[in-house]
C-alpha positions in Angstrom: 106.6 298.0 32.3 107.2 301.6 31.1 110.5 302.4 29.5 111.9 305.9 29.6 114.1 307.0 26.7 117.6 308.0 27.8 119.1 310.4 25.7 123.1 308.7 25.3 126.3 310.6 23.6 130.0 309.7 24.2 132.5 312.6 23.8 135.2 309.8 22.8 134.0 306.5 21.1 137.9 305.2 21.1 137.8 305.4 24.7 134.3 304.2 25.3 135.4 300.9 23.1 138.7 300.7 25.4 136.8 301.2 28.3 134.1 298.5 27.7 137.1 296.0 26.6 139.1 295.9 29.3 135.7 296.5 31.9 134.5 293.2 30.5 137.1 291.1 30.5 138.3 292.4 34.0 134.6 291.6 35.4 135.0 288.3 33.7 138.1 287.5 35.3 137.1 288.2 38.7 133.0 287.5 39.1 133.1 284.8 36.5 130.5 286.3 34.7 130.0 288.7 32.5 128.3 292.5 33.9 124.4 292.5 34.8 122.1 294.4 33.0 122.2 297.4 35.3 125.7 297.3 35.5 126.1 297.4 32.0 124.0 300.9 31.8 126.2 301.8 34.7 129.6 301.0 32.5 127.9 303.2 29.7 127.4 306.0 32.2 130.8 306.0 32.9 132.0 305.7 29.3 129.4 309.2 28.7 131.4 310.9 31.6 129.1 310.4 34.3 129.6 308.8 37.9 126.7 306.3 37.5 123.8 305.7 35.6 121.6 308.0 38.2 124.3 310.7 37.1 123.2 310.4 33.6 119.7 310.3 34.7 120.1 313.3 36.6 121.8 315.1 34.5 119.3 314.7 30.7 116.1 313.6 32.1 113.8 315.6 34.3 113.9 314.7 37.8 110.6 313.0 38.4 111.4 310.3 35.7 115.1 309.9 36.8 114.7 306.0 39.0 116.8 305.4 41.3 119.4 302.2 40.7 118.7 299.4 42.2 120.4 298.5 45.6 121.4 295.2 43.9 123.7 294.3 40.7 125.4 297.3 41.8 128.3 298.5 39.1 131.8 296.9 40.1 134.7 299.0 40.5 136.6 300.6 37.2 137.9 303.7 36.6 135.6 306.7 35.3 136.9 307.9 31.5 137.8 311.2 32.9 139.0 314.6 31.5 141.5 316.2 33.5 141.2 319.9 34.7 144.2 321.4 33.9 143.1 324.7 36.5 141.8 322.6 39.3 144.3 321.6 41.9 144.6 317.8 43.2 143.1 317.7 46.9 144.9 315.4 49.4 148.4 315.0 50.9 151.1 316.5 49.0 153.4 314.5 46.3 156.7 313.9 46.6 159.2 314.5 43.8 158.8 310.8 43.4 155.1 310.8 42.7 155.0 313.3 40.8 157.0 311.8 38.5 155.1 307.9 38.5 151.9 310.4 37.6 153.0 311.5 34.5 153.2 307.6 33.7 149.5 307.3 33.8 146.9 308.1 31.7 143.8 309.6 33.1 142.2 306.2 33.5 144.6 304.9 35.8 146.3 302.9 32.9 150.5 302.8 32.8 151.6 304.3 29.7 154.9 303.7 30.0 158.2 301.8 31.7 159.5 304.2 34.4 163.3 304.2 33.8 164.0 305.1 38.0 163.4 302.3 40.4 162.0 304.8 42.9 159.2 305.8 40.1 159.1 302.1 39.5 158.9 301.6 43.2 154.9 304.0 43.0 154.4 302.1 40.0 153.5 298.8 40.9 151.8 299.9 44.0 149.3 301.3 42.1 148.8 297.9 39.9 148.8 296.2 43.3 145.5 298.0 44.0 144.2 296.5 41.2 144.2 292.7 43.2 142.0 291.6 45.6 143.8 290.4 48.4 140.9 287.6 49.2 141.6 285.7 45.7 144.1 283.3 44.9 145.1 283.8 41.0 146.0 281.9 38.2 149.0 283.8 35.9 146.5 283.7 33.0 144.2 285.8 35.1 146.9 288.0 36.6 148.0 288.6 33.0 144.6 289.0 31.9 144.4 292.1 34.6 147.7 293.2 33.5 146.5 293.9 30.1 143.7 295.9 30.9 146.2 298.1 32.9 149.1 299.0 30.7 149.0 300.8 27.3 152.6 299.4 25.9 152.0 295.5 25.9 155.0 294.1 28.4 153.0 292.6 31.3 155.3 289.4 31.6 157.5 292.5 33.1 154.7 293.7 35.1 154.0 290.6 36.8 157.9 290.3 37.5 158.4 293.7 39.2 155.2 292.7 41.6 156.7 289.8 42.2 160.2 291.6 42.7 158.8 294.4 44.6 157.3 292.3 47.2 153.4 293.1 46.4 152.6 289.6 45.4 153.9 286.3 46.1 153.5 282.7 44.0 154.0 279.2 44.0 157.7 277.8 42.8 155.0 276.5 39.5 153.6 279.7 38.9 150.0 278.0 39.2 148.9 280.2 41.9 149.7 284.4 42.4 148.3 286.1 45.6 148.0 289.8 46.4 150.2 290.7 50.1 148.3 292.1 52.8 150.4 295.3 52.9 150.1 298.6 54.1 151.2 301.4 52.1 153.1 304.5 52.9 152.3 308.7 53.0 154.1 308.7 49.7 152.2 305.9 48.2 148.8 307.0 49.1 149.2 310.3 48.1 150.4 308.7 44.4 146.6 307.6 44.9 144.8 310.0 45.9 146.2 312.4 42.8 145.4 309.2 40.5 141.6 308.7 42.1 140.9 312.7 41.9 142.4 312.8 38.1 139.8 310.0 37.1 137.0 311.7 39.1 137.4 315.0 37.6 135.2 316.2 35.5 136.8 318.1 32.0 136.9 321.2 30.2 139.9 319.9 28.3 141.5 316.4 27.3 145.0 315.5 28.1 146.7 311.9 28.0 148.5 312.6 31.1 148.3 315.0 33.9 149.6 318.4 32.8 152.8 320.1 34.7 149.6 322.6 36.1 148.0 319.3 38.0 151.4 318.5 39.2 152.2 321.6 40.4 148.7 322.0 42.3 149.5 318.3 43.7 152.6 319.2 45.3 151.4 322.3 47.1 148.9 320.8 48.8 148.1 320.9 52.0 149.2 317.3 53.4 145.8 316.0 55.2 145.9 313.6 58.5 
């Protein structure tokens, strides 16, 4: 079988090694199994700044040797590492005061940088962890610790799994042997919080920045709210 040579860069090893870390261990934790082969080069993609490994393809080989990926081993669901666009405005349902402020609390990977000292910013906090659950599993607190990590930048997730617990997003046995996600449905302000998060990671970046600039913010809350 013919190989094609794929020309690879990363414009930020630290966060490529981060990325691949927490990527691994969080596909461990819920396929039990390591990544495929295909979605490895997919994770790699995403570490380069590309959507998928047909981005890359797309985008440094000509396009009659760029393959399409293969319907199966498709890549599982992590965050892109993005750039954020300080001069493009978030599109989606305006944020409340609220939100605005529980963005600023994440990095542009979707990772919690910080404890928010305001339960209301608390509140949008651990909504946003809860979408990192899958509401069809039943988890063991190693393995919601485990997802924890990979999610937080400050090393407190005993607290994290507390405030889900707390904040009525997950439920678990009197033991603690088994954690389960709640079926819940989240409100305008929460799925805007969302949104903004989603179209951070998505963007791509002229310019790097830790955590959405007070330009994002402002171009978040004067959105037009969408149905």
């Amino acid at each position: 079988m013919t190989r094609t040579a794929l020309p690879y860069s990363a414009p930020d090893l630290s966060a490529l090694a981060r990325l691949l870390e927490r990527a691994l261990l969080d596909h461990q934790v819920t396929h039990g199994r390591l990544p495929g082969h295909v979605e490895m080069m997919n994770l790699l993609a995403r570490g380069a700044g590309h959507r998928n490994l047909q981005a890359l393809q797309a985008a440094t080989l000509p396009v009659a040797t760029a393959a399409p990926m293969p319907a199966a081993d498709a890549w599982f669901d992590a965050p892109a590492v993005a750039e954020v666009d300080p001069a493009a405005p978030v599109v989606g349902a305006a944020l409340s005061t609220h939100a605005r402020k529980a963005l600023e609390h994440f990095d542009a990977a979707g990772r919690l940088e910080r404890w928010p000292l305001k339960l209301s910013v608390q509140r949008l906090a651990m909504w946003v962890l809860w979408t990192r659950f899958d509401a069809r599993r039943v988890y063991t607190e190693r393995e919601v610790n485990q997802i924890l990590k990979g999610w937080h930048l400050y090393g407190d997730h005993v607290t994290l799994r507390r405030e889900l617990i707390n904040h009525q997003l997950m439920t678990r046995k009197s033991d603690c042997s088994e954690y389960r996600k709640l079926a819940l449905e989240p409100d305008d302000e929460v799925r805007s919080l969302l949104q903004a998060l989603r179209s951070a990671a998505r963007r791509p970046a002229r310019k790097r920045s830790q955590r959405p600039p007070r330009e994002l913010l402002r171009a978040a809350g004067a959105a037009t709210p969408t149905a």
